[in-house]
C-alpha positions as CSV (number, residue, x, y, z in Angstrom):
1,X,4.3,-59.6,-7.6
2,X,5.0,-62.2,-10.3
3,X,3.1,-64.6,-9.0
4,X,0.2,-62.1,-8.7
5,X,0.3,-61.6,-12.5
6,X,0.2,-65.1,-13.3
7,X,-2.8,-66.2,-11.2
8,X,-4.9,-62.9,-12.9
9,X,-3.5,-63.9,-15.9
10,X,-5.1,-67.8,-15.4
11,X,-8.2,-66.6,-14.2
12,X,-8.5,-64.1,-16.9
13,X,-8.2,-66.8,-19.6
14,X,-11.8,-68.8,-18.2
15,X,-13.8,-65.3,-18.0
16,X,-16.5,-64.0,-20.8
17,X,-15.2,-60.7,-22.8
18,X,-16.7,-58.3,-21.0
19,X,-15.3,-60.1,-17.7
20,X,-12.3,-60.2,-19.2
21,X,-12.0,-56.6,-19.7
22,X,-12.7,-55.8,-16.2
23,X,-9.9,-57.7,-14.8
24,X,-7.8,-56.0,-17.3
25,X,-8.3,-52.9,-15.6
26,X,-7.7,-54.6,-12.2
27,X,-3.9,-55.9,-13.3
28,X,-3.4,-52.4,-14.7
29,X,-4.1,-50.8,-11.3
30,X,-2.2,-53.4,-9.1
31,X,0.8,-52.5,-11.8
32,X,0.4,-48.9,-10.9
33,X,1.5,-49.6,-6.9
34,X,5.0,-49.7,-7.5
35,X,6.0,-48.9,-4.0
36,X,3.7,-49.1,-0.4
37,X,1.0,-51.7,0.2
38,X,-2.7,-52.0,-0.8
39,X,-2.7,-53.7,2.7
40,X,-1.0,-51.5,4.9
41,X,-1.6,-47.7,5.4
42,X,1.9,-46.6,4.3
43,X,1.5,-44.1,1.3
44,X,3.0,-44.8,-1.9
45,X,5.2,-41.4,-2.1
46,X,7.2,-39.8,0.7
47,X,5.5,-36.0,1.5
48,X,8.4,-35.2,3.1
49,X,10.1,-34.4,-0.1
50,X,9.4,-32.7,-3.1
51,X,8.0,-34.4,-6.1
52,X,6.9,-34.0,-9.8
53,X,3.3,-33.5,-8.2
54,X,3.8,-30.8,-5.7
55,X,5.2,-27.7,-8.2
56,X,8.4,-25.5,-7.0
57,X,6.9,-21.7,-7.0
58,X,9.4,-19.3,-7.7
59,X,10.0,-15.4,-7.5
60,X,6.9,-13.8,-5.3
61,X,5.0,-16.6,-5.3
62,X,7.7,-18.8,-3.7
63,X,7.9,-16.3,-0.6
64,X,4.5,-16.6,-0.2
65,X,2.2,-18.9,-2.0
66,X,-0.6,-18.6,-0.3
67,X,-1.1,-14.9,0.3
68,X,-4.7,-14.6,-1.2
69,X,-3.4,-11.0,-1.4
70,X,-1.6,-11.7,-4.3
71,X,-2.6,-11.8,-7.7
72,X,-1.0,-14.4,-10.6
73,X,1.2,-11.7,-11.8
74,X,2.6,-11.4,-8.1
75,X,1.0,-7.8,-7.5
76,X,-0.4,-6.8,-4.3
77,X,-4.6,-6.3,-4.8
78,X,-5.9,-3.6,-2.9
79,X,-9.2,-5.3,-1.5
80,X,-9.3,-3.8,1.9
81,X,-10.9,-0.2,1.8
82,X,-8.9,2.9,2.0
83,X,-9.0,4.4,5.8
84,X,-11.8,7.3,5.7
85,X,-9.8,10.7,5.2
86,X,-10.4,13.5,7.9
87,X,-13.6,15.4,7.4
88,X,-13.0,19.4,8.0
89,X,-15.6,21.5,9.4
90,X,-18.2,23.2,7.5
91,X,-17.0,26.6,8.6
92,X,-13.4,25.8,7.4
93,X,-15.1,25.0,4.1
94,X,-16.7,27.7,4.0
95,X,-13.4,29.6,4.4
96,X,-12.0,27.8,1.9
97,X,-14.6,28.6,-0.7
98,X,-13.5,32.2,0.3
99,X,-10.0,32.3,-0.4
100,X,-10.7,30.8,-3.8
101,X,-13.0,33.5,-4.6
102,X,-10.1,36.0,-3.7
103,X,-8.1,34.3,-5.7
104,X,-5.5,32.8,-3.0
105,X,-2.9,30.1,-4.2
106,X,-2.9,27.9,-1.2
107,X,-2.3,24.6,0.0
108,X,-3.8,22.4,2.5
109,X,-1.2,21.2,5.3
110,X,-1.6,18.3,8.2
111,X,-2.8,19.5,11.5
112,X,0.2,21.3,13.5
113,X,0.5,20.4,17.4
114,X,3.1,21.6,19.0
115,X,2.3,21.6,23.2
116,X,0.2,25.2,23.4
117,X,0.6,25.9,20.3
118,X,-0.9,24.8,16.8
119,X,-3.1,24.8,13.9
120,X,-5.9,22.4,13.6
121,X,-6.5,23.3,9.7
122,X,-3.4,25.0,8.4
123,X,-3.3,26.7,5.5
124,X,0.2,27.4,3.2
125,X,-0.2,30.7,1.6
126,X,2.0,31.4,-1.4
127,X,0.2,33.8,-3.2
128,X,-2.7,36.1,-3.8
129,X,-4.1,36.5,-7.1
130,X,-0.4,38.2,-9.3
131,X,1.0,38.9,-6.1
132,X,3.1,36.6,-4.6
133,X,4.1,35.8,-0.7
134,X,7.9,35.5,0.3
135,X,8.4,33.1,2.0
136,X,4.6,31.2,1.6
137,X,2.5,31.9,5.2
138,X,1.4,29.2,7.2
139,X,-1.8,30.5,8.5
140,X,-5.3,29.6,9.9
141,X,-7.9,30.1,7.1
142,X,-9.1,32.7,9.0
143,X,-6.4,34.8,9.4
144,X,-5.5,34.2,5.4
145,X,-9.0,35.1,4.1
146,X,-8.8,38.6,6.2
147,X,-4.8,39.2,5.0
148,X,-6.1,38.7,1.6
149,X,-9.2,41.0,1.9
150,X,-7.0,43.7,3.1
151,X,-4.7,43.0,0.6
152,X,-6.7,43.4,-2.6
153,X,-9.4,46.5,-0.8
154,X,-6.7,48.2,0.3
155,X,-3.4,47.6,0.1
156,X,-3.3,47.4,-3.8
157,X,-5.4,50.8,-4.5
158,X,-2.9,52.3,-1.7
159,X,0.1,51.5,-4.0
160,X,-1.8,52.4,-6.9
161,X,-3.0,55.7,-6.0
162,X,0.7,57.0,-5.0
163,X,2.8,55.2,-6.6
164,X,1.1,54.5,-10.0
165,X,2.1,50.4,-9.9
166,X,0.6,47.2,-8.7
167,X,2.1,44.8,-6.2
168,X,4.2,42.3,-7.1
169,X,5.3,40.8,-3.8
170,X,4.7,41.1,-0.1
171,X,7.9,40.0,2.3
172,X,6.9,38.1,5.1
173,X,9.0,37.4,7.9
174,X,7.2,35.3,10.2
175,X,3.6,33.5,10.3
176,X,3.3,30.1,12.4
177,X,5.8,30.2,14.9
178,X,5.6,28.8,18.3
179,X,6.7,31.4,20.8
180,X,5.8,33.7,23.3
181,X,5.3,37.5,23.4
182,X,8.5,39.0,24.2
183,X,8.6,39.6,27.7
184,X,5.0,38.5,28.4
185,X,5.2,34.7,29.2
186,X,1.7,35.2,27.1
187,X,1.3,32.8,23.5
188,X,1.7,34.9,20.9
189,X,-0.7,35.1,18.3
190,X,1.8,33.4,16.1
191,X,1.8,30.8,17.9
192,X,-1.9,29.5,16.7
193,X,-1.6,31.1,13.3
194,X,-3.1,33.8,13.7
195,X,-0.7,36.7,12.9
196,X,1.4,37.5,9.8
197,X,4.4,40.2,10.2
198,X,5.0,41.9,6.9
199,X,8.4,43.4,6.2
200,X,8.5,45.2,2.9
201,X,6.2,45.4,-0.8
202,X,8.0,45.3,-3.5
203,X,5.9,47.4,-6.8
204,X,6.0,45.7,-10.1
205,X,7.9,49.1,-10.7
206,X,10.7,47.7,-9.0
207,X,10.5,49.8,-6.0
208,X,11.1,47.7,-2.3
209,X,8.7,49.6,0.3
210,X,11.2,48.7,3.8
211,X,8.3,48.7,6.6
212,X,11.3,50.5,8.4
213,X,10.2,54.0,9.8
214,X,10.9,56.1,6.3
215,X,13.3,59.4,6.7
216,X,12.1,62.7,7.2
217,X,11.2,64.0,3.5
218,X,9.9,60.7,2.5
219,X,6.6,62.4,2.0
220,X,5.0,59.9,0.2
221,X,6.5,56.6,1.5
222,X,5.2,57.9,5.1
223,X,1.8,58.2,3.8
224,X,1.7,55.2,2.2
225,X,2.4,53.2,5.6
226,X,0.6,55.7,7.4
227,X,-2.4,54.3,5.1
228,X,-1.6,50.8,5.5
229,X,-1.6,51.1,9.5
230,X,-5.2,53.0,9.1
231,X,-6.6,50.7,6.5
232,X,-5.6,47.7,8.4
233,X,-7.5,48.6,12.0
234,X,-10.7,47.9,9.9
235,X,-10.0,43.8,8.9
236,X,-7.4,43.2,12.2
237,X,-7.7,43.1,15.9
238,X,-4.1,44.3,16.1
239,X,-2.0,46.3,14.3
240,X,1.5,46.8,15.0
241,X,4.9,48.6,13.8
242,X,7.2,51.0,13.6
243,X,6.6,53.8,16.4
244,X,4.9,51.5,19.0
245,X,8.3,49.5,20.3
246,X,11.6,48.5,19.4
247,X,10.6,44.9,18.5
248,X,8.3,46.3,15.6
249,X,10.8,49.0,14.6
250,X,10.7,46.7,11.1
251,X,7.7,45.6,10.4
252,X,3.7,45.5,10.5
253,X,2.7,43.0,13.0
254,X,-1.0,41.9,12.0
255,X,-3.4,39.6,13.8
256,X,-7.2,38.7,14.6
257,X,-6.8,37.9,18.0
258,X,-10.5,37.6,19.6
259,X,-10.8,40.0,22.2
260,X,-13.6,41.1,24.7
261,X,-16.2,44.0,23.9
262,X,-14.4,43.9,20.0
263,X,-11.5,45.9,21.5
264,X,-8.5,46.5,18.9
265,X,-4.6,47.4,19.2
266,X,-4.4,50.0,16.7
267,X,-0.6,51.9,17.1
C-alpha cells in the first residue's frame, strides 16, 4: 500500500492543477479500502455481523421490523376493512321500529342455535316504558312487540281500573328455553322464543298479584286475572294458567304459536 502512495504521489507532482486535483480524489478513495480488494469480489465488511451501518431496532420494532402493519410509534394500523356486519331483515326492522314506539327497553342479542331450537334475531326485554321485566325476556321481536301491546292496552287499565295503581313490575319465569312440552315430545313454543310465562305483577302500590288461583272471597284479585285471561285471547294464540292443568297452576303461559284456520288455546 506504501508503495502505491508513493508512485501517485510522483506522478502527481508532473500533472497540471486541475489534473492534480483529480488524482487527489483517486489517493483519497484507494485510502478508503482499508480492508478487501479493488481486484477481487470479496466485500470490504463482513454481513454476517452487525455493524455501525445496519441499526439495532429495539422494543416492537425489533420483533418485527418489517411488518408494514406497523406504524413508527409501534401501533398496529387498521388498513384492512372491517368484516361487513349481519344485515337483518326488513320485517325484523320493521318490528323493531315497533317496540321503540311502545316504548320497549331492549337489547339486540347474537343469533341463538341450539339443535331444534333457537332464535334467529333475539331480542332481550328488560323493560316496557316504567314498568320493568324480572328477570329481562329473551324473545323473538315478535312475540315482544305483542307482550308489550297487551301490556300497555290492557293490562295497565286492568290494574288501574281495580286497583287504582299502575304497574311497576311484571315477574317472569321463563322465556327462551329449549325444552319440550311436558309429556308431548312436541318443541315447546319456548323453545323458539315465542312464549313468555308470567308469574306475578307487582302495583307501584306495593301490592304482589301471585298468578296462583286467588282464594274464595278474593273478589277482586279473581277478576282481575279473569280479565287478564280474556284480554289476552285477543293479541295471543295461546293462553294458559291456573284451572287448565297442574303445570300452569302458577302462572299465565302466553304465546303466538301460528296455527291453522287462526285457531287459539284460550283456558
Amino acid at each position: 500500500m506504501a508503495g502505491t502512495f508513493r508512485a501517485v504521489f510522483l506522478a502527481a507532482r508532473q500533472l497540471k492543477p486541475a489534473a492534480l486535483l483529480a488524482a487527489s480524489f483517486a489517493l483519497a478513495a484507494v485510502s478508503a479500502c482499508n480492508t478487501g480488494s479493488v481486484l477481487s469480489l470479496q466485500p470490504a465488511v463482513d454481513v454476517g455481523s452487525q455493524t455501525a451501518a445496519v441499526p439495532q431496532y429495539t422494543g416492537m420494532q425489533k420483533l418485527v421490523p418489517s411488518n408494514p402493519y406497523m406504524t413508527q410509534a409501534a401501533y398496529p394500523r387498521m388498513d384492512e376493512p372491517m368484516s361487513p356486519v349481519e344485515q337483518i331483515p326488513a320485517s325484523e326492522t320493521d318490528c323493531r321500529q315497533q317496540l321503540k314506539r311502545l316504548d320497549v327497553a331492549y337489547t339486540d342479542l347474537a343469533p341463538i342455535h341450539e339443535g331444534q331450537c333457537g332464535i334467529d334475531y333475539p331480542v332481550k326485554v328488560s323493560a316496557i316504558g316504567g314498568i320493568q321485566m324480572k328477570p329481562a325476556a329473551t324473545l323473538t321481536c315478535d312475540m315482544a312487540a305483542t307482550f308489550a301491546a297487551w301490556t300497555k292496552n290492557e293490562l295497565v287499565p286492568s290494574a288501574r281500573w281495580r286497583y287504582f295503581s299502575g304497574v311497576r313490575t311484571i315477574h317472569q319465569g321463563s322465556s327462551y328455553s329449549c325444552r319440550n312440552i311436558a309429556g308431548e315430545g312436541v318443541l315447546s313454543e319456548h323453545g323458539k322464543g315465542n312464549a313468555l310465562d308470567v308469574m306475578s305483577i307487582e302495583l307501584n302500590n306495593g301490592d304482589d298479584i301471585d298468578v296462583r288461583k286467588p282464594g274464595l272471597f278474593a273478589f277482586r284479585t279473581r277478576d282481575f286475572l279473569n280479565n287478564v285471561r280474556a284480554d289476552g285471547c285477543q293479541y295471543f294464540t295461546t293462553v294458559l294458567g291456573p284451572g287448565y292443568n297442574y303445570d300452569h297452576r302458577n302462572h299465565f303461559h302466553f304465546d303466538i304459536k301460528n296455527r291453522k284456520n287462526g285457531y287459539r288455546a284460550c283456558r
